[in-house]
mmCIF file of the N, C-alpha and C atoms, coordinates in Angstrom:
data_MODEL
# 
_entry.id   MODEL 
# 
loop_
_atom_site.group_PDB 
_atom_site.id 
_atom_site.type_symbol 
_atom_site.label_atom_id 
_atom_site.label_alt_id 
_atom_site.label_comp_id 
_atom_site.label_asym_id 
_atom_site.label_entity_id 
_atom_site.label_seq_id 
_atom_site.pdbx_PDB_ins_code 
_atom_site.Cartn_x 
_atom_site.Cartn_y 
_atom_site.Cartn_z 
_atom_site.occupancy 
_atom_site.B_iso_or_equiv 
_atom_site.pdbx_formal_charge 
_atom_site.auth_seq_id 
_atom_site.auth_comp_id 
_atom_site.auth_asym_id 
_atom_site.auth_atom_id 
_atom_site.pdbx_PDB_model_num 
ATOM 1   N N  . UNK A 1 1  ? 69.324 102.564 51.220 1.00 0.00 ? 1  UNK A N  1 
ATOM 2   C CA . UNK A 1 1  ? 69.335 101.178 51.619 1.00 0.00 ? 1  UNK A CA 1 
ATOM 3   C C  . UNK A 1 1  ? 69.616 101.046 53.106 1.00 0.00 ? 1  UNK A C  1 
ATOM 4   N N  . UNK A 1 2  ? 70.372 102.099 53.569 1.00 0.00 ? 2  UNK A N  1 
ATOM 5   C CA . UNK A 1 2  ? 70.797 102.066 54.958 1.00 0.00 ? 2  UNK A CA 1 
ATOM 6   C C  . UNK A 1 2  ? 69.580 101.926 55.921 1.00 0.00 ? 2  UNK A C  1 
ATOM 7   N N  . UNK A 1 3  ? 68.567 103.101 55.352 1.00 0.00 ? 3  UNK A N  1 
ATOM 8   C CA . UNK A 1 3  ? 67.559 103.256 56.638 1.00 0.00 ? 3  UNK A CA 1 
ATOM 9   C C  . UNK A 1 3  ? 66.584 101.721 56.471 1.00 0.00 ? 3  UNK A C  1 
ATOM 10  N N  . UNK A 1 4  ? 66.481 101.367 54.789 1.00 0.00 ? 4  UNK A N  1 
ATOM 11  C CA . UNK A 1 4  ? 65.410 99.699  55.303 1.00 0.00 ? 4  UNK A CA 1 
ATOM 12  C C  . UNK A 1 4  ? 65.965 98.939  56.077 1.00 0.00 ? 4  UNK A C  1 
ATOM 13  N N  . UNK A 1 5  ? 67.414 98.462  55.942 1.00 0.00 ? 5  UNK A N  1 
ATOM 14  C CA . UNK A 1 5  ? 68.260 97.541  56.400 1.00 0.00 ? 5  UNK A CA 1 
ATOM 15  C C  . UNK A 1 5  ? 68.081 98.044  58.040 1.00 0.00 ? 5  UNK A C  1 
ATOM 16  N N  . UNK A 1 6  ? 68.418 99.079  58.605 1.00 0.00 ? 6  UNK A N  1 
ATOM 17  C CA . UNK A 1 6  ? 68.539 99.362  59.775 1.00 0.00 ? 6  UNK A CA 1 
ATOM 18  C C  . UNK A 1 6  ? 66.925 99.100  60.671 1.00 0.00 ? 6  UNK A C  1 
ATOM 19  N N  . UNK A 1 7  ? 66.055 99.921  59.711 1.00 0.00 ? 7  UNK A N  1 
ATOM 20  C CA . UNK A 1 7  ? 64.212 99.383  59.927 1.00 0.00 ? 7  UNK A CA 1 
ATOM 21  C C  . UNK A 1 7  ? 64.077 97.783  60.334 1.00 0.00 ? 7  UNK A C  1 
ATOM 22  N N  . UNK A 1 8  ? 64.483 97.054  58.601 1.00 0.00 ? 8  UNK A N  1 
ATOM 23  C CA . UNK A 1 8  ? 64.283 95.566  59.423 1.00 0.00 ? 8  UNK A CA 1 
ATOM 24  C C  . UNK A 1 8  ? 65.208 94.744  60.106 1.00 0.00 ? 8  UNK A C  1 
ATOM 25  N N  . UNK A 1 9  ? 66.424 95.339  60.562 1.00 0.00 ? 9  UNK A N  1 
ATOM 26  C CA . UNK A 1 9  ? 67.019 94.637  61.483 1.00 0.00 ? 9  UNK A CA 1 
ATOM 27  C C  . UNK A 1 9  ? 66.923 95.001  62.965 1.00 0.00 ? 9  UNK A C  1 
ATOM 28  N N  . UNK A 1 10 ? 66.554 96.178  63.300 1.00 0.00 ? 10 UNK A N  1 
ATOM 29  C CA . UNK A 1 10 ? 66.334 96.778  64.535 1.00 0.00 ? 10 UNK A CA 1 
ATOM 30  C C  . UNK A 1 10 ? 65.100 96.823  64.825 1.00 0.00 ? 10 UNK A C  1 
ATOM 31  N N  . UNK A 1 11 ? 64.791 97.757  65.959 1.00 0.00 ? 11 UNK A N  1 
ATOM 32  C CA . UNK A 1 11 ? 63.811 97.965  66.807 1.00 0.00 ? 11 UNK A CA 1 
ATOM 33  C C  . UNK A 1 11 ? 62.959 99.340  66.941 1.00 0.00 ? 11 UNK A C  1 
ATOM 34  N N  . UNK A 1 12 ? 63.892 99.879  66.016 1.00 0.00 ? 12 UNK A N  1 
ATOM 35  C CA . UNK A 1 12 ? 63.594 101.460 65.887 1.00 0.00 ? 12 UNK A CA 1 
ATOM 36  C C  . UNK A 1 12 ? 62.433 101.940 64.642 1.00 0.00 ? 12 UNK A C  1 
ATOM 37  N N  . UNK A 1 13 ? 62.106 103.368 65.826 1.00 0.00 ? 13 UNK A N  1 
ATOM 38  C CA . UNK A 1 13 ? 60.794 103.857 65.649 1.00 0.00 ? 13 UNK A CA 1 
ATOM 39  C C  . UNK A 1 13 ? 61.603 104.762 64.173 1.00 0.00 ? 13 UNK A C  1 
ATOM 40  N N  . UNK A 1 14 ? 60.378 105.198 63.075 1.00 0.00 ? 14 UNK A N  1 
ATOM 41  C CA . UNK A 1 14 ? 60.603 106.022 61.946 1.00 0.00 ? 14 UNK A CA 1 
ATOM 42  C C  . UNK A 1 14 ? 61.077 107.246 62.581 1.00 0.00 ? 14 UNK A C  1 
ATOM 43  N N  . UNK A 1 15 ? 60.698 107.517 63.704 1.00 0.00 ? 15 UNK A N  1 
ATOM 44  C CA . UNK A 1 15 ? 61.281 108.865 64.749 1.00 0.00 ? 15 UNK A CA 1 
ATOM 45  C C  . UNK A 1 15 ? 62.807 108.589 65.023 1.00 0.00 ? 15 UNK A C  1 
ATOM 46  N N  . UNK A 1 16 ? 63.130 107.384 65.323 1.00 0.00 ? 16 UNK A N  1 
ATOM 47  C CA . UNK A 1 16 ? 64.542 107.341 66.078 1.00 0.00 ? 16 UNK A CA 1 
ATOM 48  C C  . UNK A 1 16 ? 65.371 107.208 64.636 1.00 0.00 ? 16 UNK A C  1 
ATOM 49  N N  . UNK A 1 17 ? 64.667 106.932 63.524 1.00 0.00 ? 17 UNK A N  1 
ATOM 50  C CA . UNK A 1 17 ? 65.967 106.701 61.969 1.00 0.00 ? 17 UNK A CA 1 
ATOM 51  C C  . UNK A 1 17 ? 66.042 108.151 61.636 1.00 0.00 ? 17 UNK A C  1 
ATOM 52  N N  . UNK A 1 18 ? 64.766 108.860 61.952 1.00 0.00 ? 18 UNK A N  1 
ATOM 53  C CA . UNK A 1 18 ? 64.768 110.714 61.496 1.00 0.00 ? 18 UNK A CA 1 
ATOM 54  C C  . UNK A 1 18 ? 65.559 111.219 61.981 1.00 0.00 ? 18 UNK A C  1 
ATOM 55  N N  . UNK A 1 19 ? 66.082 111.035 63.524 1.00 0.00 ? 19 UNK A N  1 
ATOM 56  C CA . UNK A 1 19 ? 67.043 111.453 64.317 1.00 0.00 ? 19 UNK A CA 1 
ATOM 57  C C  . UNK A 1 19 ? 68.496 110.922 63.876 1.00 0.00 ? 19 UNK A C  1 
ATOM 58  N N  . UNK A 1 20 ? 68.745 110.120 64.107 1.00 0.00 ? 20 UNK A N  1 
ATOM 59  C CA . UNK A 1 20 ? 70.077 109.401 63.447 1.00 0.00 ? 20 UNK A CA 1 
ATOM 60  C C  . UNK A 1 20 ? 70.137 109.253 62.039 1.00 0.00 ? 20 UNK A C  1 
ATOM 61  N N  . UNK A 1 21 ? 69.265 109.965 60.889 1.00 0.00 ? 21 UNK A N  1 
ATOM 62  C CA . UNK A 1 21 ? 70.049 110.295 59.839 1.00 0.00 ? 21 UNK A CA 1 
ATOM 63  C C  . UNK A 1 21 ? 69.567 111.644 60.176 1.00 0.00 ? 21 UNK A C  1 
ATOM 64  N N  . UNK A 1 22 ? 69.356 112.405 61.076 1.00 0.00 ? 22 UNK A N  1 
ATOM 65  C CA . UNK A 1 22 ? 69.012 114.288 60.894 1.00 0.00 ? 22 UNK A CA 1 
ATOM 66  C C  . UNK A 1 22 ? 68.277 114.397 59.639 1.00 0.00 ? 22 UNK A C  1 
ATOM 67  N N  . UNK A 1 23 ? 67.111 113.625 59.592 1.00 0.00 ? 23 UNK A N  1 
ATOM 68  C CA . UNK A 1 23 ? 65.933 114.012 58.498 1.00 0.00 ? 23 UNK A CA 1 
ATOM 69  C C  . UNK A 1 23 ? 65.100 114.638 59.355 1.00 0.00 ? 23 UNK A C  1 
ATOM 70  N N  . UNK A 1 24 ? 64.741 115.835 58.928 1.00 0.00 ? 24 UNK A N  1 
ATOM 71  C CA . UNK A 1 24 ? 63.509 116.598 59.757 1.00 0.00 ? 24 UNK A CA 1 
ATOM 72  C C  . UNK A 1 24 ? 62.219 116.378 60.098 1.00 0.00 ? 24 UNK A C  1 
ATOM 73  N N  . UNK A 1 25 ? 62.004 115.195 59.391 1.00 0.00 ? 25 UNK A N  1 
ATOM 74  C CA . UNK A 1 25 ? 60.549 114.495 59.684 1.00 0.00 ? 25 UNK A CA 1 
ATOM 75  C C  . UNK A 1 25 ? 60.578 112.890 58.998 1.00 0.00 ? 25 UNK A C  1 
ATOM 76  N N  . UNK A 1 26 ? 59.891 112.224 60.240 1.00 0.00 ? 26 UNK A N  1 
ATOM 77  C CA . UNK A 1 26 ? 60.184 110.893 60.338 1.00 0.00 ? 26 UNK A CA 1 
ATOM 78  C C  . UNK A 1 26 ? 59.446 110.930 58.990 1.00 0.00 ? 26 UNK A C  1 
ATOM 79  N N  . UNK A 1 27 ? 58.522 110.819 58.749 1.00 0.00 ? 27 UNK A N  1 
ATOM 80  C CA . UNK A 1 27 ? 57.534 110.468 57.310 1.00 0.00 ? 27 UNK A CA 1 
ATOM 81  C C  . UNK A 1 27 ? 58.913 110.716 56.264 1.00 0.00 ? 27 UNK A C  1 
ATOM 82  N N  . UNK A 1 28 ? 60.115 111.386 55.898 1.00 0.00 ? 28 UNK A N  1 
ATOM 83  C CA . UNK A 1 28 ? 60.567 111.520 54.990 1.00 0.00 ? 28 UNK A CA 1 
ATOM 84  C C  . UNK A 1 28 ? 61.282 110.084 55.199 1.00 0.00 ? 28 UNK A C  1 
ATOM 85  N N  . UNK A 1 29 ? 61.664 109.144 55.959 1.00 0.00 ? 29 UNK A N  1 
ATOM 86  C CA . UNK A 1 29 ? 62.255 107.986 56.330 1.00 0.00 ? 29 UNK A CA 1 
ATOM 87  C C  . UNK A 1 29 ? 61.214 106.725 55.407 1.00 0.00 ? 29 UNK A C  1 
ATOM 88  N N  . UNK A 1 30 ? 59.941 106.996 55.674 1.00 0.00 ? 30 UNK A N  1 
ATOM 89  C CA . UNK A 1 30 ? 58.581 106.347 55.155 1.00 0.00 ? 30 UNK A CA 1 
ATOM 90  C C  . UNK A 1 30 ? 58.547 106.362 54.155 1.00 0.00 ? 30 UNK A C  1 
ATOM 91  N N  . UNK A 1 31 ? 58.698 107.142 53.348 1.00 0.00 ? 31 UNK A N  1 
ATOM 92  C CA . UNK A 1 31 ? 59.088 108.143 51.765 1.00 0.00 ? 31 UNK A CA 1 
ATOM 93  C C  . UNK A 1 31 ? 60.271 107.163 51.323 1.00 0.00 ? 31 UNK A C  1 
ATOM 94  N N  . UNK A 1 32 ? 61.609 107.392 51.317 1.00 0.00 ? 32 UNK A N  1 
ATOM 95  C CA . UNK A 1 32 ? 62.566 106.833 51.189 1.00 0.00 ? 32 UNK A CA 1 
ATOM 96  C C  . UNK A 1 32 ? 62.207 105.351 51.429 1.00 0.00 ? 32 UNK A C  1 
ATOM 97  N N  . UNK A 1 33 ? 61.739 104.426 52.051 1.00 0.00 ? 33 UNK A N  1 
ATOM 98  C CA . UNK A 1 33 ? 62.056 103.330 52.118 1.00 0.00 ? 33 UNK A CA 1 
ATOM 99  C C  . UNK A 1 33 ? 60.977 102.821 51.159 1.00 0.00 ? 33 UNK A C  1 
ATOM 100 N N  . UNK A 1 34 ? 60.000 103.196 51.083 1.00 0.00 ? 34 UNK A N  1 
ATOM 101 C CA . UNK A 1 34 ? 58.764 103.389 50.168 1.00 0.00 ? 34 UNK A CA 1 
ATOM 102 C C  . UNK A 1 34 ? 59.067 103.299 49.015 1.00 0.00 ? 34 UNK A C  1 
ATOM 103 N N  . UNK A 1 35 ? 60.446 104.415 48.203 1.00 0.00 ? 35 UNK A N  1 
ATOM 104 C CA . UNK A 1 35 ? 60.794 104.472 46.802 1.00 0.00 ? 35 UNK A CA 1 
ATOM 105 C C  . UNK A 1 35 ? 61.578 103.313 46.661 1.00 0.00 ? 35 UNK A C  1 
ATOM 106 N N  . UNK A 1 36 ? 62.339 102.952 48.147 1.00 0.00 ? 36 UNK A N  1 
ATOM 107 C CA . UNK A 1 36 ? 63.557 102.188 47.539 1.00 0.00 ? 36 UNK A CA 1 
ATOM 108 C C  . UNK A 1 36 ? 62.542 100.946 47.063 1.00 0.00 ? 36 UNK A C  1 
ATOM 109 N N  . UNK A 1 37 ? 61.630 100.478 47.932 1.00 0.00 ? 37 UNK A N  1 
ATOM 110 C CA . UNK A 1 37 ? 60.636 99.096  47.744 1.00 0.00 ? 37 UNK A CA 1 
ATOM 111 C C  . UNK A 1 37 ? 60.590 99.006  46.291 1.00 0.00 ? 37 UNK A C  1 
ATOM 112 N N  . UNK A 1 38 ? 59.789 100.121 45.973 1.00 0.00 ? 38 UNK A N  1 
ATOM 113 C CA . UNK A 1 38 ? 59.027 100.379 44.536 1.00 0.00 ? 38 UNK A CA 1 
ATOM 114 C C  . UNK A 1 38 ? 60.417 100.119 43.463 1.00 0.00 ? 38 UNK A C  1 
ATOM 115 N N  . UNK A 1 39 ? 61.371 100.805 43.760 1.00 0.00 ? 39 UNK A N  1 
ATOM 116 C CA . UNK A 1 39 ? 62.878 100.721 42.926 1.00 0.00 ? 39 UNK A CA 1 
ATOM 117 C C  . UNK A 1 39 ? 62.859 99.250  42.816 1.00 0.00 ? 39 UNK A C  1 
ATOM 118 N N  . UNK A 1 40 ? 63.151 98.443  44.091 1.00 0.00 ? 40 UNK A N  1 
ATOM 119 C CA . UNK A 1 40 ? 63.459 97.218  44.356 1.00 0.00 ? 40 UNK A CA 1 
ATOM 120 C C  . UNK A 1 40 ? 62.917 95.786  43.693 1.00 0.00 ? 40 UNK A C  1 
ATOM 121 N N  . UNK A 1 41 ? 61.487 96.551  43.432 1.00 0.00 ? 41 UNK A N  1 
ATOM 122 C CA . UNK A 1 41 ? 60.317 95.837  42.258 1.00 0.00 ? 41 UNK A CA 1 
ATOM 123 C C  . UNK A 1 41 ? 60.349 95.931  41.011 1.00 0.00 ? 41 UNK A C  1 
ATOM 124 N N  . UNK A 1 42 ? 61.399 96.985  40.765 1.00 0.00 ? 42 UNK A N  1 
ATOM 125 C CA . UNK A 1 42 ? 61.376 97.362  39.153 1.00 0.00 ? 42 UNK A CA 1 
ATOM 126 C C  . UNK A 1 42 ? 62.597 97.212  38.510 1.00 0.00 ? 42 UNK A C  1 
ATOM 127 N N  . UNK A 1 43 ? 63.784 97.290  39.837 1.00 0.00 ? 43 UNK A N  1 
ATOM 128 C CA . UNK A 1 43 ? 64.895 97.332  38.843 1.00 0.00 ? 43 UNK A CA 1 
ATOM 129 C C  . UNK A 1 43 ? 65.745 96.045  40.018 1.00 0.00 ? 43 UNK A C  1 
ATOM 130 N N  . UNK A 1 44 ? 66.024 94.623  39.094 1.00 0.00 ? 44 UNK A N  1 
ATOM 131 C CA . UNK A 1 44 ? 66.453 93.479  39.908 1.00 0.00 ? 44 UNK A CA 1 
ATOM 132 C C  . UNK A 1 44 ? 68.361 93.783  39.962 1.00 0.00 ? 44 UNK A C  1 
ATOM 133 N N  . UNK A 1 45 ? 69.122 94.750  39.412 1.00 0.00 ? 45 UNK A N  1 
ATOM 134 C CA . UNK A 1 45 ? 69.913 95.153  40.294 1.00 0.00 ? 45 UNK A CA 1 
ATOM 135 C C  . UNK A 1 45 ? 70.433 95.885  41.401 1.00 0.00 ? 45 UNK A C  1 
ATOM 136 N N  . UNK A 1 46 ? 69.376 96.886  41.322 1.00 0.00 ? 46 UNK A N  1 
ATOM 137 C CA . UNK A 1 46 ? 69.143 97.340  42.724 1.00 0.00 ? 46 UNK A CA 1 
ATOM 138 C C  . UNK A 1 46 ? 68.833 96.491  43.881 1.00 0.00 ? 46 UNK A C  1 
ATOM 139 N N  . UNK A 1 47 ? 67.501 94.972  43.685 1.00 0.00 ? 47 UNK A N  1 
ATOM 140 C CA . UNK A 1 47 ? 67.472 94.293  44.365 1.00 0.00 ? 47 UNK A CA 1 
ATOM 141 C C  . UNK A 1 47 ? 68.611 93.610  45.147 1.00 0.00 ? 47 UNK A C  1 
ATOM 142 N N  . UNK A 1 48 ? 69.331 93.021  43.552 1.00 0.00 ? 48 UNK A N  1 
ATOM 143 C CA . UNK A 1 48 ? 70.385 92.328  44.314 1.00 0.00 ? 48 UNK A CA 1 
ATOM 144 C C  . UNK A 1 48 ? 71.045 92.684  45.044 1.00 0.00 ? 48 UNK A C  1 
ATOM 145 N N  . UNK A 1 49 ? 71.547 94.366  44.718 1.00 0.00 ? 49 UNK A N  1 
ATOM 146 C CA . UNK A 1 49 ? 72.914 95.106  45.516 1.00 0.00 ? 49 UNK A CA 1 
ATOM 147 C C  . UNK A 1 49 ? 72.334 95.136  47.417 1.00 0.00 ? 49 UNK A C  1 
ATOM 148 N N  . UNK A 1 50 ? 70.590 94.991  47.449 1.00 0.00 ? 50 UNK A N  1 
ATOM 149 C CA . UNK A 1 50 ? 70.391 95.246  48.553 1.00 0.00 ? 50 UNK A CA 1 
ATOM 150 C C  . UNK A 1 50 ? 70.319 93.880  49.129 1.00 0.00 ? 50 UNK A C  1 
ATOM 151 N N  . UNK A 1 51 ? 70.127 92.638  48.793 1.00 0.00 ? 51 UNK A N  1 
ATOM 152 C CA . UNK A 1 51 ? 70.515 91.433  49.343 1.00 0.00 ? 51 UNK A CA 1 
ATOM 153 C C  . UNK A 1 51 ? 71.421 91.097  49.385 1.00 0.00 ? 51 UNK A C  1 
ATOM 154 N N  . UNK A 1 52 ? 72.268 91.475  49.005 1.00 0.00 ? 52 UNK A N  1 
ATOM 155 C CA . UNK A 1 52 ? 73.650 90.801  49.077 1.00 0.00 ? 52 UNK A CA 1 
ATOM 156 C C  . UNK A 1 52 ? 74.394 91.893  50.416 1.00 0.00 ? 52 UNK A C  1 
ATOM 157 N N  . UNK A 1 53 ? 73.641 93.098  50.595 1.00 0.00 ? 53 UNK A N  1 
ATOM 158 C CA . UNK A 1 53 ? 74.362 93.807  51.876 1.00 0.00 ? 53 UNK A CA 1 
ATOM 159 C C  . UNK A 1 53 ? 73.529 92.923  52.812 1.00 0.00 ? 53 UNK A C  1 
ATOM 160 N N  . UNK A 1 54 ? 72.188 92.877  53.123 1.00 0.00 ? 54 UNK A N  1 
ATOM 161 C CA . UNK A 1 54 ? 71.776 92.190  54.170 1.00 0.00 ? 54 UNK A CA 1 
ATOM 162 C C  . UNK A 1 54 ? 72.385 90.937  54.149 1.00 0.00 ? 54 UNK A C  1 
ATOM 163 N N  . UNK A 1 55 ? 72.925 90.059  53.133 1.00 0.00 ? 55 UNK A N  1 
ATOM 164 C CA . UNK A 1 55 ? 73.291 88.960  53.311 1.00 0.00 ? 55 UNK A CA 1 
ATOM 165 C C  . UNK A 1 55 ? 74.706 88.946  54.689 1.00 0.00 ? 55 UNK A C  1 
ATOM 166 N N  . UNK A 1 56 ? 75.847 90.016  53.572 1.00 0.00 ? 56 UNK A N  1 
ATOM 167 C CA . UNK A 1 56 ? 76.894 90.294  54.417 1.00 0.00 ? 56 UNK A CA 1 
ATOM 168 C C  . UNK A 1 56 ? 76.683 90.753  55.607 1.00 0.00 ? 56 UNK A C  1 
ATOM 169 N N  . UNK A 1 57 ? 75.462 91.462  56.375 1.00 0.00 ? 57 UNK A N  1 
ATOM 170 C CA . UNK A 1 57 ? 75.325 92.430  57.425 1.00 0.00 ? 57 UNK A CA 1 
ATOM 171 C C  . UNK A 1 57 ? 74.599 90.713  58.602 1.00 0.00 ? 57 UNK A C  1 
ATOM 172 N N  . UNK A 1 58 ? 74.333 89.356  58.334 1.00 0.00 ? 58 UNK A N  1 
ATOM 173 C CA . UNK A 1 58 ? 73.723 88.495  58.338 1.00 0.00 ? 58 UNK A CA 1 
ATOM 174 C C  . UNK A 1 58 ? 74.899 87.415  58.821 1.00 0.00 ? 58 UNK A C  1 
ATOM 175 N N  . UNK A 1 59 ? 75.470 87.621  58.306 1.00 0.00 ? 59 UNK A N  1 
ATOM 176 C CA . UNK A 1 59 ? 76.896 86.927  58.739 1.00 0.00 ? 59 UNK A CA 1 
ATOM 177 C C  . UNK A 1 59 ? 77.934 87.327  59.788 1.00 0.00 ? 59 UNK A C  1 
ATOM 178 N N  . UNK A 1 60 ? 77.617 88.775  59.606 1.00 0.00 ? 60 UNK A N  1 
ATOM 179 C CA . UNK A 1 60 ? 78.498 89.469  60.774 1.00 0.00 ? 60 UNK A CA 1 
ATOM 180 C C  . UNK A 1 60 ? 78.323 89.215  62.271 1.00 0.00 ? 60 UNK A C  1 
# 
């Protein structure tokens, strides 16, 4: 959840999230945010747990 949240709140390239989580290749960042989507469509508590962080991260 970290790397979508950080994707759509920032400015940063799939290169600069590979680096700052030390994933060896940006595409595995693409991958991951990719499953979480697909997760996010299928299972509505996963959804929620991830709106309710952007909510809190929204307020800050």
């Amino acid at each position: 959840m970290a790397m979508k949240l950080i994707r759509e709140k920032t400015k940063m390239t799939l290169l600069d999230l590979a680096e700052r989580f030390q994933v060896g290749n940006y595409s595995a960042i693409s991958t991951t945010v990719g499953k979480l989507n697909k997760l996010m469509g299928s299972d509505r508590n996963i959804l929620a747990e991830y709106e309710l962080l952007r909510t809190e991260i929204a307020e800050k």
